[in-house]
C-alpha positions in Angstrom: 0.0 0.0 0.0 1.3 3.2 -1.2 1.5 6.4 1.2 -1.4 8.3 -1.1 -3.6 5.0 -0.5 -2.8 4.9 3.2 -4.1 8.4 3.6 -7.3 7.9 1.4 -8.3 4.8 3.5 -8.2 6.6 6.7 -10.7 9.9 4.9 -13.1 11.1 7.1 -12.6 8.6 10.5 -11.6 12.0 12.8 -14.9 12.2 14.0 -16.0 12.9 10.2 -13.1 14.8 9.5 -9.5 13.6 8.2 -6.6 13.6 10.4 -3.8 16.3 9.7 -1.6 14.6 6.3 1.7 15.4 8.4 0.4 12.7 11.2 -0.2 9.6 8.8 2.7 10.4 6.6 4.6 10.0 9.7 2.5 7.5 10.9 3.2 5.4 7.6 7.0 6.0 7.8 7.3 4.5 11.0 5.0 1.5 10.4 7.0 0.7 7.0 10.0 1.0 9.3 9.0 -1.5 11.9 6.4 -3.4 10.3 3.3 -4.2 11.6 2.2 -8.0 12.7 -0.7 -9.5 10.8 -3.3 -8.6 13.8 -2.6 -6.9 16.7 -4.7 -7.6 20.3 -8.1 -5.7 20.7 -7.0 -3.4 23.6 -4.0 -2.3 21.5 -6.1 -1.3 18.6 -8.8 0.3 20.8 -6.0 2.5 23.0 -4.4 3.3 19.1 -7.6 4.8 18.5 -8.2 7.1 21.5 -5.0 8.5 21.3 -4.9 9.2 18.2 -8.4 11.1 18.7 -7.5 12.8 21.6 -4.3 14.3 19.9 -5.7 15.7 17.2 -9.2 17.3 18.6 -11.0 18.2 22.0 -14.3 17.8 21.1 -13.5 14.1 19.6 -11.7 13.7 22.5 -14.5 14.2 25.1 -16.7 12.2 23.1 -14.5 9.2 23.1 -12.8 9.3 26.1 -16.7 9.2 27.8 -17.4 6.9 25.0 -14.6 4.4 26.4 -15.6 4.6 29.9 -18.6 2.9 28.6 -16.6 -0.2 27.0 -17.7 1.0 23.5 -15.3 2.8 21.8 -16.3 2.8 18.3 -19.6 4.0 18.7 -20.3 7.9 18.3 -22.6 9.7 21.1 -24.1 12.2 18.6 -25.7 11.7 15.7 -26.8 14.6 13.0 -30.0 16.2 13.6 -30.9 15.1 10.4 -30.6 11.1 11.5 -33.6 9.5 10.6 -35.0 7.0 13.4 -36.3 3.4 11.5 -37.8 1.9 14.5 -38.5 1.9 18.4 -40.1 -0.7 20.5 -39.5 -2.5 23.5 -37.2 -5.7 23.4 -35.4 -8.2 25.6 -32.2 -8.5 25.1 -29.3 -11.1 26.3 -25.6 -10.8 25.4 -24.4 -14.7 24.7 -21.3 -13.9 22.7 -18.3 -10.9 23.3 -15.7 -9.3 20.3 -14.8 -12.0 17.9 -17.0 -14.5 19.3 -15.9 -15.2 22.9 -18.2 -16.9 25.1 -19.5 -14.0 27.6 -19.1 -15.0 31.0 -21.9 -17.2 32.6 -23.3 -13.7 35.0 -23.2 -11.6 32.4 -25.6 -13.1 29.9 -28.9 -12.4 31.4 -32.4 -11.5 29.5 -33.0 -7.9 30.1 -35.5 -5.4 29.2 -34.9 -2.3 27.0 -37.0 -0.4 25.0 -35.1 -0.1 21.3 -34.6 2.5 19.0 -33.0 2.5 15.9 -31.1 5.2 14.8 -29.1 5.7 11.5 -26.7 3.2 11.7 -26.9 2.8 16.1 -29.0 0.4 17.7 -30.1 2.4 21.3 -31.2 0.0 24.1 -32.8 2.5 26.7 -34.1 1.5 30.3 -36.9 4.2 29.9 -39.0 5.1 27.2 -37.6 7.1 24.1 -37.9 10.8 24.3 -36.2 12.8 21.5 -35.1 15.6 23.8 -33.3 13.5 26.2 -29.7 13.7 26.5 -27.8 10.3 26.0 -26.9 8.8 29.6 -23.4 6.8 29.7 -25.8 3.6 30.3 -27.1 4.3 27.1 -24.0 4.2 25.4 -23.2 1.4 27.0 -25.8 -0.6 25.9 -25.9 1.0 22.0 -25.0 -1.3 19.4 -23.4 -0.2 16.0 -25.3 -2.7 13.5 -22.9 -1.3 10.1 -21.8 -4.6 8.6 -24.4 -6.3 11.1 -26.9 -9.4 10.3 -30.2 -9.8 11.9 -31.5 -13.3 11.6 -34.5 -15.7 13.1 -33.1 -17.9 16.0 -35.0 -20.9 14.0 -33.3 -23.5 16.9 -33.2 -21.4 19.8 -36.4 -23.4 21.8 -35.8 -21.3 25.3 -38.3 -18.6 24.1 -40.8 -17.4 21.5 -40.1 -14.8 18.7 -36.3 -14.4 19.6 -33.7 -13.0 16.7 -29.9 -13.4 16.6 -28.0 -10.1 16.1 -24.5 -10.8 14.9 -22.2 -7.0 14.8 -19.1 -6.0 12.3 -16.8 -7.4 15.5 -18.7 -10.7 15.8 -20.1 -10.1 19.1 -23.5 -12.0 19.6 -27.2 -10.7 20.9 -30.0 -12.6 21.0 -33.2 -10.1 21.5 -37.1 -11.3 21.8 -39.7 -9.6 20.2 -42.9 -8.9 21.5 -44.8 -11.1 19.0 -43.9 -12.8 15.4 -44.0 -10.2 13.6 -42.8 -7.8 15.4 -39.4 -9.8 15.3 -39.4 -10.5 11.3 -39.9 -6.4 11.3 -37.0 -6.1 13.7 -35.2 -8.5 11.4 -36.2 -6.2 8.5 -35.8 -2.9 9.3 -31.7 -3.6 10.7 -30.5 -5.3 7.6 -32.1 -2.9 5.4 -30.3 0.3 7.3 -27.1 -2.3 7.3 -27.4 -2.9 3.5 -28.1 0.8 2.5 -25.2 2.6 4.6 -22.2 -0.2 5.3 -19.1 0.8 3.6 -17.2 -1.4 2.0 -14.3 -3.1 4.1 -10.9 -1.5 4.5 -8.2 -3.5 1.9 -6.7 -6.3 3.6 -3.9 -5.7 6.1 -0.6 -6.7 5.0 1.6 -8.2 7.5 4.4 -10.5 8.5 2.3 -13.0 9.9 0.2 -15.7 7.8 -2.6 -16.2 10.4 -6.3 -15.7 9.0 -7.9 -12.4 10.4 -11.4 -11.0 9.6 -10.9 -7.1 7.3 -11.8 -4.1 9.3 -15.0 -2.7 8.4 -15.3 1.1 8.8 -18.3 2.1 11.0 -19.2 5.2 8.5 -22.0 5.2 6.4 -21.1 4.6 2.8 -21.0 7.5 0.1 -22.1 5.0 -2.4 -25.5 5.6 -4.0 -28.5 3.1 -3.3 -27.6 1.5 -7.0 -24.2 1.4 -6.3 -24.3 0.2 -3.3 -26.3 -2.9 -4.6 -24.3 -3.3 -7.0 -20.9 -3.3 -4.7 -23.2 -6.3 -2.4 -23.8 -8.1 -5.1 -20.0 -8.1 -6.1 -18.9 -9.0 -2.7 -21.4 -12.1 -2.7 -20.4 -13.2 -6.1 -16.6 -12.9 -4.7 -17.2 -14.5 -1.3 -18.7 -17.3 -3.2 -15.9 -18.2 -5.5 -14.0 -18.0 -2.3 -15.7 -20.3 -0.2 -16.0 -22.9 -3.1 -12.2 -22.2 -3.6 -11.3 -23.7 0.0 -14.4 -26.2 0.1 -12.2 -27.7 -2.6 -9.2 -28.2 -0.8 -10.2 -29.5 2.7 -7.4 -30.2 5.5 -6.0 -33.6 5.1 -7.1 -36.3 8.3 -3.9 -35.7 9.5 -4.1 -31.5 10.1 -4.6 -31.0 13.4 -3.9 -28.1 15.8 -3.6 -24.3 14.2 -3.7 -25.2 10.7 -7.4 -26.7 11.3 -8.4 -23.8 13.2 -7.5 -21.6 10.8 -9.4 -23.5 7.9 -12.3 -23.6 10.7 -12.3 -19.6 11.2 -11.9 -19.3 7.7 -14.7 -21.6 6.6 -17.3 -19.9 9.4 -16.3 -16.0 8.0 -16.6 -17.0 4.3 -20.0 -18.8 5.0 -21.4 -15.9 7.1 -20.4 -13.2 4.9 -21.8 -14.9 1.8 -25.1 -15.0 3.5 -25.0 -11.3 4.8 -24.1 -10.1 1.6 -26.6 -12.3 -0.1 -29.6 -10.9 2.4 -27.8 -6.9 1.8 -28.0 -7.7 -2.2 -32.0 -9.1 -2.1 -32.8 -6.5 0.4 -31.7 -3.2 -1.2 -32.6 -4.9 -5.0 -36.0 -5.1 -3.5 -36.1 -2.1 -2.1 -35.3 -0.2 -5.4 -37.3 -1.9 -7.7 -40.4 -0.7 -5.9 -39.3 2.3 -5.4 -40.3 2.8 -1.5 -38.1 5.1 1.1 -40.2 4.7 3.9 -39.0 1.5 5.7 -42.7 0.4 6.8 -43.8 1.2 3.4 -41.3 -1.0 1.3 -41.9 -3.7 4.5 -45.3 -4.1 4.2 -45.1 -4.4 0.3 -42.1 -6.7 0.6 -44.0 -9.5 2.8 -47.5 -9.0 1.9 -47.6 -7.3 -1.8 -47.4 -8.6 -4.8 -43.2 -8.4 -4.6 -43.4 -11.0 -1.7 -43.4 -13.9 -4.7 -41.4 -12.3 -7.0 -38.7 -11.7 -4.4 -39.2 -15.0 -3.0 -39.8 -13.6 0.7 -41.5 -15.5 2.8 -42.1 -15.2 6.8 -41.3 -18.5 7.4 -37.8 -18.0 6.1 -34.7 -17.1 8.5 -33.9 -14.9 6.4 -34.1 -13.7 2.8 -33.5 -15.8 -0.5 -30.4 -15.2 -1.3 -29.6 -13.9 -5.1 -28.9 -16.7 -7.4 -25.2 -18.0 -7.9 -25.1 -18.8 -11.7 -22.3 -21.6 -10.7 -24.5 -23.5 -8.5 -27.4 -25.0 -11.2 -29.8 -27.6 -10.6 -31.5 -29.0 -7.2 -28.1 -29.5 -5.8 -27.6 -25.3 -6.2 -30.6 -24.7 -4.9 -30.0 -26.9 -1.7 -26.5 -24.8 -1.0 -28.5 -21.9 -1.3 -30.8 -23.2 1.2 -28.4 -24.4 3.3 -26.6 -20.9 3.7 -29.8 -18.6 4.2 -31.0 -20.6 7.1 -27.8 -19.6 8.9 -28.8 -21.1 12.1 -28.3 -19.9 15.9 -25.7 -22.8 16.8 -23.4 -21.9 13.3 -23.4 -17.8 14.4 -22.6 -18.5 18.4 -20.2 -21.6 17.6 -16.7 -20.3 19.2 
């Protein structure tokens, strides 16, 4: 990666502005003089990030430094006036899995009771009811999730309780939250891959490092610049890409004999490729959808897309974890249409599997 491409990937991270050119030219000469390990650990990156906010601008620096004595660094407290809200309701929510899939500890897993507003591209899980005018409490930003690069899917398994969803973030940290009713949670469902699909950006370019271990891109929490077409267009890409790759390293399984690291990494590997095939599958149905009948108001296209004459032609069904997936031209016959099958009903065991 050239300086000039260094700079351009990092455009408009400070807090929506760009950092000062001086500080990531310097910061690129010093990491192509000590170069930089494949992945580096979670804390490291998260303490990177504060500093270099706090360097470089007060207000950014308030904001994250109250951010991070909430445990959630890469979410920010203010929005733009202009932020639309796509839904609010109350939910019940339980964290099962931490950053890239950790088990959370046994106490801290508990059902618990929020009501839910979506906002942009934040998730807000509020112990009180919702009022517009009310200032943001550090338990709120607590409990916000960012859902960019997020996919909401029907627990299908998950016996415990009625009407509960899977929530599966950008980090790979886990929620299961229960609706109040069926369809209540296939709205839920709705309504936060739709806002993922229309404003994720796409992922940074892969880090180049010394190191050969697998690790997942970073995916920027900003909302995209691409337009609605493009954007579709850039899902449908990805899906076509992720595809070839998966089929690429189903073709060459691990011998009996691999054990240890080398499985795990085929494991890891295997589970991200599978995942994001399905989430950019469900972003590329949702947003073609969307645009072919022409709706901006979520409850609008929602209502047309399950009960209208588009439910058919779409291939949307209630019943469905999630959304058909668009078709892979490679995968023909009853035997495609099984792998497709197979990889839209994502289950709850595949996304919590650590």
């Amino acid at each position: 990666m050239t300086c000039p491409q260094f700079i351009s990937n990092l455009e408009g991270l400070n807090d929506g502005a760009n950092f000062p050119k001086d500080l990531l030219k310097a910061l690129y000469s010093a990491i192509k003089t000590e170069k930089l390990q494949w992945t580096i650990d979670e804390e490291e990156l998260r303490k990177s990030f504060s500093e270099l906010a706090d360097s470089h601008s007060d207000s950014a620096s308030r904001t994250m430094k109250r951010i991070n004595s909430c445990g959630n660094p890469f979410l920010s407290a203010s929005q733009p006036a202009s932020t639309l809200t796509y839904k609010q309701g109350f939910l019940v929510r339980k964290v099962h899995a931490d950053p890239d899939g950790k088990r959370t500890p046994r106490g801290k897993r508990g059902w618990k009771s929020f009501y839910a507003v979506l906002k942009g591209l934040i998730l807000y899980l509020q112990k009180g009811e919702y009022r517009p005018d009310k200032q943001l409490s550090d338990e709120d930003l607590k409990n916000a999730v960012s859902i960019h690069h997020s996919l909401a899917m029907k627990a299908a398994d998950y016996s415990k309780r009625p009407h509960v969803f899977y929530l599966r973030t950008a980090d790979w940290r886990v929620f299961l939250f229960q609706a109040q009713d069926a369809d209540q949670m296939q709205s839920w469902i709705t309504r936060i891959n739709t806002v993922a699909a229309i404003f994720s950006s796409s992922p940074f370019p892969a880090a180049i490092g010394s190191q050969k271990k697998f690790s997942r891109p970073l995916l920027p929490a900003t909302s995209t610049k691409l337009s609605q077409e493009e954007q579709v267009q850039s899902h449908e890409a990805r899906f076509r890409s992720t595809s070839a790759e998966l089929a690429e390293l189903c073709s060459y399984p691990p011998e009996r004999k691999v054990k240890g690291r080398e499985l795990e990494e085929y494991r890891q590997r295997n589970e991200y490729l599978e995942f994001e095939k399905t989430r950019y599958g469900t972003y590329a149905m949702l947003l073609r959808a969307k645009l072919r009948c022409g709706e901006e108001d979520l409850a609008r296209f929602e209502s047309r897309l399950f009960e209208g004459p588009e439910a058919e032609d779409n291939g949307l069904q209630r019943a469905h974890s999630s959304p058909t997936l668009p078709h892979d031209p490679s995968q023909g016959g009853a035997a495609g249409q099984g792998k497709r099958s197979e990889g839209q009903r994502h289950s709850y065991r595949q996304a919590v599997k650590h």
